[in-house]
C-alpha positions in Angstrom: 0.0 0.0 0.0 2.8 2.2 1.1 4.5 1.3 -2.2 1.2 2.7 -4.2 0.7 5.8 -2.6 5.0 6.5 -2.8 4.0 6.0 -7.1 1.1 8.1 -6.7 2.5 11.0 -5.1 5.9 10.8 -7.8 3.5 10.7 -11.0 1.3 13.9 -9.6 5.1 15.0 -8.9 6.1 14.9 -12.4 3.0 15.8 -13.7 3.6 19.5 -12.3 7.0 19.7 -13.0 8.2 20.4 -10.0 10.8 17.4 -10.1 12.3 18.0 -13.6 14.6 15.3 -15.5 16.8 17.0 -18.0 17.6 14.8 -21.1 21.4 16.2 -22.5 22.1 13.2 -24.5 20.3 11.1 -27.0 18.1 7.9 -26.2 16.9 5.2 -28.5 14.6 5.7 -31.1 14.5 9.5 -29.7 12.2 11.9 -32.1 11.8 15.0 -30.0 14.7 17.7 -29.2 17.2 16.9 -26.4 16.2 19.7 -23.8 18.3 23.0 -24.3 21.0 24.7 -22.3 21.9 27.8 -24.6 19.9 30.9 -25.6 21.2 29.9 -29.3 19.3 26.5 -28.6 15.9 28.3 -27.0 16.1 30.2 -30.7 16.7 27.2 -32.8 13.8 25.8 -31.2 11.4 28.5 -31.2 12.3 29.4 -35.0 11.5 25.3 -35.6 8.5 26.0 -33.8 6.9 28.6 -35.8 8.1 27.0 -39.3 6.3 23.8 -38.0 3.0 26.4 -37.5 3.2 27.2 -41.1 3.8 22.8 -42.4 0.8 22.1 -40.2 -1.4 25.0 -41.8 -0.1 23.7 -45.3 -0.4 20.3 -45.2 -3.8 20.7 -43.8 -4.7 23.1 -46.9 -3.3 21.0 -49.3 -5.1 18.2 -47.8 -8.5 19.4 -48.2 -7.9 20.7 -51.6 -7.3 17.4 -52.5 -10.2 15.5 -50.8 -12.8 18.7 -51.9 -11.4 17.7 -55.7 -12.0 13.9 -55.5 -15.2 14.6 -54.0 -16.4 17.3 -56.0 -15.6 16.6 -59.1 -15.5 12.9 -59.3 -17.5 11.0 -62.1 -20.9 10.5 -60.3 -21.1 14.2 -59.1 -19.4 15.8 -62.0 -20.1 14.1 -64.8 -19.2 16.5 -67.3 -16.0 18.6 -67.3 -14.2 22.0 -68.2 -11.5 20.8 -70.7 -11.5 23.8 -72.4 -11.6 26.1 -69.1 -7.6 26.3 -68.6 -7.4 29.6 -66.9 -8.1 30.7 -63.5 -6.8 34.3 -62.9 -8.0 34.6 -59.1 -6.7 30.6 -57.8 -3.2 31.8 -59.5 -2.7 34.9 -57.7 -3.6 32.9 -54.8 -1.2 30.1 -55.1 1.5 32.8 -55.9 1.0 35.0 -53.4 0.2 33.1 -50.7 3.4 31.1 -50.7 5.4 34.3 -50.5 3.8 35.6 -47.7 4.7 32.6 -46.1 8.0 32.7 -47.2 8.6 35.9 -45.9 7.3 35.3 -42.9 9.9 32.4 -42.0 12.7 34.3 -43.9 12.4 37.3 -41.3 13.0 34.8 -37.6 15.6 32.8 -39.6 17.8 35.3 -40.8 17.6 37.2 -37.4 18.6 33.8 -35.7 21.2 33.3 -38.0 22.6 36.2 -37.9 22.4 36.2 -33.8 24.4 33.0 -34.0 27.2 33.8 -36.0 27.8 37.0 -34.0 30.9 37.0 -31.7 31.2 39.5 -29.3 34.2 39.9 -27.2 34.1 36.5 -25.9 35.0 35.9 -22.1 36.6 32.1 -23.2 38.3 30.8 -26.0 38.7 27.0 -26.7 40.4 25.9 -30.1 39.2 22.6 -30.9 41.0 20.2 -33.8 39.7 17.3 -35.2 41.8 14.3 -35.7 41.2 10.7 -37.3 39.8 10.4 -34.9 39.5 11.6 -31.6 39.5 15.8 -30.5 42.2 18.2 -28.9 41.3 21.0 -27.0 43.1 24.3 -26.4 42.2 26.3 -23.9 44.0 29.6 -25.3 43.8 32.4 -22.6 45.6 29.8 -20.1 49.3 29.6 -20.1 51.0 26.5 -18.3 54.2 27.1 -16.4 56.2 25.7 -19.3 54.7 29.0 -21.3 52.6 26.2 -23.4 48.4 26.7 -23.8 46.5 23.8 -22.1 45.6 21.3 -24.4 44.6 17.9 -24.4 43.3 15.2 -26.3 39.7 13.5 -25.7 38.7 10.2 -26.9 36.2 7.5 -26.7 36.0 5.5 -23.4 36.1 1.6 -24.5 33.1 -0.6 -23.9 35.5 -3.0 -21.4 36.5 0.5 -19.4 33.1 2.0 -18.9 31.8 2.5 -15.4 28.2 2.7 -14.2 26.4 5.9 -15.2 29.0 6.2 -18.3 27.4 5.8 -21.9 28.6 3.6 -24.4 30.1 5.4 -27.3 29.4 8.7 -25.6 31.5 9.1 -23.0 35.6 10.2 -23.2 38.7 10.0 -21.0 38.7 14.2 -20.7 35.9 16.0 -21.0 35.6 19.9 -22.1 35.4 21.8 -18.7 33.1 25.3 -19.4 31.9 27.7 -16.9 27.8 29.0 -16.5 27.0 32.1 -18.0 30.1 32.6 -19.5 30.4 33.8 -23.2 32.7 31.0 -24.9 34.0 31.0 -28.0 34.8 27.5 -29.7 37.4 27.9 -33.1 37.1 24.8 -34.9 39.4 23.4 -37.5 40.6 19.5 -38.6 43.9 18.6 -39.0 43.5 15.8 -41.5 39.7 15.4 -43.0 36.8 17.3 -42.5 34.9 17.1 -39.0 32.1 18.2 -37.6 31.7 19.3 -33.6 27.9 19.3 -32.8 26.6 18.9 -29.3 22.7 19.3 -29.8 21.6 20.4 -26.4 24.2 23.2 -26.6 22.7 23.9 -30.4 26.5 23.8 -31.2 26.8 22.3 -35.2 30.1 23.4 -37.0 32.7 22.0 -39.2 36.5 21.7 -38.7 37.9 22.0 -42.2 42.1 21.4 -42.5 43.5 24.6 -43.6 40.6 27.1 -42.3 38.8 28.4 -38.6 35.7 28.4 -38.2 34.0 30.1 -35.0 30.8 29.8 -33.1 29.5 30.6 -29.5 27.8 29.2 -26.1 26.7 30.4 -23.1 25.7 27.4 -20.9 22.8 28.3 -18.1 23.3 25.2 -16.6 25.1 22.8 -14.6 25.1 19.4 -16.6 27.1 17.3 -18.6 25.8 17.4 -22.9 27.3 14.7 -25.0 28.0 15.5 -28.9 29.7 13.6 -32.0 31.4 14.1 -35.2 28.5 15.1 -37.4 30.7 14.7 -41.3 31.8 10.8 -42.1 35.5 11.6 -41.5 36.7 7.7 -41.9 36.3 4.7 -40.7 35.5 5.4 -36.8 33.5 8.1 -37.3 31.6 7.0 -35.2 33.9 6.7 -32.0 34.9 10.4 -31.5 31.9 11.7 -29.4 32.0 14.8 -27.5 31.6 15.5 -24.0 31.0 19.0 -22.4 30.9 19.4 -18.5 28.9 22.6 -17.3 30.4 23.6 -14.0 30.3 26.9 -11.7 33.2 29.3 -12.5 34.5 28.6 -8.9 34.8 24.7 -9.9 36.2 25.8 -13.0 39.0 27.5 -12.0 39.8 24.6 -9.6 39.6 22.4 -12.8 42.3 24.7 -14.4 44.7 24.4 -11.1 44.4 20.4 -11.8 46.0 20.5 -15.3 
């Protein structure tokens, strides 16, 4: 009995969301977003959103067009029909117009969010990251070792045989990129042999590392969590097995982190 009210009380729990689970990684046969950590990622979804708005009204349009025709003017209810009636000035400025207005309407949120995301502002953090065949190395620029070197590091996949409870299979990695909250970081991305791609989907994070070139993009993390990523451009082989892990931590913690290296 005690057991049933104890289930009880956790469903009406999670019902009001007062016990919230986040989900930063992804989780079979997943079809929804993973649950964001970025105001880049809160526009991303908001701009998906509003474009879905416009499928839904569209589909459901184009839908009854369809069914009015087949009912309307099928054998039995029109038996005889306008072959020679070829024109319909008023249904084509519809079906002109109205697709431009729609147009417009997304083209206005998505360049706004585009452009919002590939600004970078006097960033507070810079991290080089380099893709390699296949694993990633981190640099964290601004930090000078005694030695007068940048910290860097590489990160790869944790084997199968060397997981521990709690770690994810293929997900997981020996060092993990440490960030601070509500920090404005900077990630430059290149590859030092093939194309890669460094996307951590929770972060909204989704940039290639081409040999020869830096790219750039920016986070600010609101929260305390660990987000998992992969290589996101078939770079070889095990392309597969070079996942990403970012840690979220307090800037206190952070700066502890930094002292360990």
């Amino acid at each position: 009995m005690y057991n049933l009210i104890s289930t009880f009380l956790n469903n009406i729990n999670n019902l009001f969301l007062t016990n919230v689970i986040y989900n930063d990684a992804p989780e079979p046969l997943q079809i929804g977003f993973q649950d964001g950590a970025s105001p880049g990622y809160t526009g991303i979804v908001a701009l998906h959103d509003s474009i879905f708005f416009y499928l839904v009204l569209i589909s459901v349009g184009v839908f009854w067009m369809l069914v009015s025709v087949m009912i309307n003017f099928s054998a039995k209810n029109s038996p005889t029909t306008h072959k020679y009636a070829n024109h319909g000035t008023l249904i084509e400025l519809v079906w002109t117009i109205s697709p431009a207005l729609i147009l417009i309407a997304i083209a206005f949120p998505s360049f706004k969010l585009l452009y919002m995301l590939d600004e970078v502002i006097s960033p507070a953090l810079t991290i080089k990251v380099s893709g390699n065949q296949w694993f990633w190395t981190y640099e964290y620029s601004d930090f000078i070792k005694e030695e007068g070197d940048p910290i860097e590091f590489d990160s790869y996949m944790i084997p199968e045989s060397d997981l521990e409870i709690g770690q994810f299979r293929n997900l997981d990695v020996d060092n993990r990129v440490v960030v601070p909250l509500d920090t404005h970081v900077r990630f430059i991305l290149t590859g030092r042999d093939v194309i890669h791609n460094f996307a951590v989907p929770a972060l909204g994070l989704k940039i290639d590392g081409v040999p020869g070139r830096l790219n750039q993009t920016s986070v600010i993390l609101k929260r305390t969590e660990l987000f998992y990523g992969q290589c996101s451009e078939i770079c070889g082989v095990y392309h597969g097995f070079m996942p990403i892990a970012i840690e979220g931590v307090e800037a206190e913690n952070f700066l502890v982190w930094l002292n360990q290296l």
